[in-house]
C-alpha atoms as one frame of an Amber mdcrd trajectory, in Angstrom:
protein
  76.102 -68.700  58.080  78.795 -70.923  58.987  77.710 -73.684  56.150  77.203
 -70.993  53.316  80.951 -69.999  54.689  81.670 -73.838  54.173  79.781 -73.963
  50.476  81.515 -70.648  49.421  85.062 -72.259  50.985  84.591 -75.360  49.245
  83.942 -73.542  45.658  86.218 -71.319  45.286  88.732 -74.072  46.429  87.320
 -76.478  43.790  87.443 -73.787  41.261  90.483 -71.615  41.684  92.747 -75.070
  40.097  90.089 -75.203  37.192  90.468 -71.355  36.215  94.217 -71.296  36.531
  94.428 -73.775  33.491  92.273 -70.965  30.999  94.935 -70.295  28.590  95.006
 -66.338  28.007  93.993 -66.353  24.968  90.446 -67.985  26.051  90.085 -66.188
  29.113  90.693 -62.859  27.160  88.397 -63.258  24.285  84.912 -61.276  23.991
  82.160 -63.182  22.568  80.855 -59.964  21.198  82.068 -56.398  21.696  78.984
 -55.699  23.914  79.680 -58.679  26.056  81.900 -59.542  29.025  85.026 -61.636
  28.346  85.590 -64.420  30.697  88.427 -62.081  32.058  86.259 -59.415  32.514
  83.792 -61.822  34.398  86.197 -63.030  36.955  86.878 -58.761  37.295  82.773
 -58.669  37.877  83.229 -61.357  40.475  85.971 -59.082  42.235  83.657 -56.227
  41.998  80.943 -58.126  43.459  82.794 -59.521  46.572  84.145 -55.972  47.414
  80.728 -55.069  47.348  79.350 -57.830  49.715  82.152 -57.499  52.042  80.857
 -53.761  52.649  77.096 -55.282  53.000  77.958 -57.979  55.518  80.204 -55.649
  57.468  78.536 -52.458  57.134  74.846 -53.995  57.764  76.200 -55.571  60.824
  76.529 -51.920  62.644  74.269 -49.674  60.226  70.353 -50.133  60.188  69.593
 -51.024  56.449  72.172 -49.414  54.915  71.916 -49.045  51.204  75.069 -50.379
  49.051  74.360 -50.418  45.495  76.760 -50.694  42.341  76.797 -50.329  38.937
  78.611 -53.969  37.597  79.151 -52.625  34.137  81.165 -49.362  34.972  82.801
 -51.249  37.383  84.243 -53.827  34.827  85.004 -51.004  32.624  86.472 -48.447
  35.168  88.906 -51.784  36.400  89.822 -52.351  32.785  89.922 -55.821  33.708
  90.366 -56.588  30.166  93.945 -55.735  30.384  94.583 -57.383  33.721  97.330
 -59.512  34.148  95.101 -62.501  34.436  97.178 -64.521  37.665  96.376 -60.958
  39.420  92.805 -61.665  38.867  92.375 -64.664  39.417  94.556 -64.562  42.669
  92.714 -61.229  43.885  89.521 -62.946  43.256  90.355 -66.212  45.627  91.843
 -63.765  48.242  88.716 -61.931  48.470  86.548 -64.876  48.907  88.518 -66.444
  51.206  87.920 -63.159  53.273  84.462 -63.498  52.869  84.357 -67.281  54.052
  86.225 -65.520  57.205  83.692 -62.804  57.429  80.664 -65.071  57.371  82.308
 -67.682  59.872  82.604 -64.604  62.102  78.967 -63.185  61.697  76.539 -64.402
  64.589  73.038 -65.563  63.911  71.769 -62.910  65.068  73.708 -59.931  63.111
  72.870 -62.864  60.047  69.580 -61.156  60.478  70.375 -57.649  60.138  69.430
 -56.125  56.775  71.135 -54.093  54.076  69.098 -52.846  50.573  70.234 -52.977
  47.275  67.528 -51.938  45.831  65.456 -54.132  48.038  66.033 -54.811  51.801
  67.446 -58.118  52.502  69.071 -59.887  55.257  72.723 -60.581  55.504  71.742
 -64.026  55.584  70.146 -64.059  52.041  73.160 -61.647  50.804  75.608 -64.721
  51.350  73.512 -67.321  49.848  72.881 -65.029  46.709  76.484 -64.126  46.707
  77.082 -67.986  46.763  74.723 -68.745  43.751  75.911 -65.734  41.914  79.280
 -67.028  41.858  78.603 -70.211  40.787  76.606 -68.753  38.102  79.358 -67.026
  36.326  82.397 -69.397  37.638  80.408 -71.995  35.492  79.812 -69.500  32.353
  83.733 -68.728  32.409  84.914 -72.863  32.986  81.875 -73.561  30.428  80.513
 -76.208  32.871  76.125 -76.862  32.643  74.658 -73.418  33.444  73.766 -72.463
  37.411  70.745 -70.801  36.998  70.392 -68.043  38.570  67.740 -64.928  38.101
């Protein structure tokens, strides 16, 4: 756990710079009315790390526990659209950095423990999936070479 804490540490420190110097305008604008903005994708990667602080905390003293969310109603519900976009972007490093402290804190053994979303998984595949998530959409919004990810 404690190097997927270091990878996740080391990203959002790389990135948070990068991000800051989105002008509003870009960060704002929807590539299509059905799609996400890049706004509203840094609002999706809030969503998500609320969520996976509940798994890795709750799965740690719960058998299995099921946490589930629905990203799009989320993103709606948060009107991230009309976020003031330092706020996000600020929120959005804060709550990683309290997931870097939340895996540095979580013992091999609890790392083992499992939570579904759908599907049962370990806490220890939740953080690396969290981890390639992000970098997923962190490179759609700085429009670096796509991270794929299913």
């Amino acid at each position: 756990m404690h190097d997927t804490a270091s990878r996740l540490e080391t990203l959002i420190n790389d990135y948070l710079l990068q991000l800051k110097y989105i002008s509003e305008e870009k960060l704002s604008q929807k590539p299509s009315p059905a799609k996400w903005s890049k706004k509203e994708i840094i609002g999706h990667l809030i969503d998500s790390a609320q969520n996976n602080i509940r798994r890795f905390i709750v799965a740690q003293y719960e058998d299995n526990p099921f946490i589930k969310y629905d990203q799009d109603k989320w993103v709606a519900l948060n009107n991230y659209q009309h976020a003031d976009s330092s706020l996000l972007l600020e929120l959005w490093y804060l709550m990683n950095r309290q997931i870097v402290g939340i895996l540095q804190n979580t013992s091999a053994e609890a790392a083992q423990r499992t939570c579904s979303t759908g599907d049962a998984h370990t806490i220890e595949w939740l953080a690396e999936d969290y981890v390639k998530h992000l970098k997923h959409h962190i490179h759609q919004v700085l429009e670096l070479e796509p991270f794929a990810y299913p």
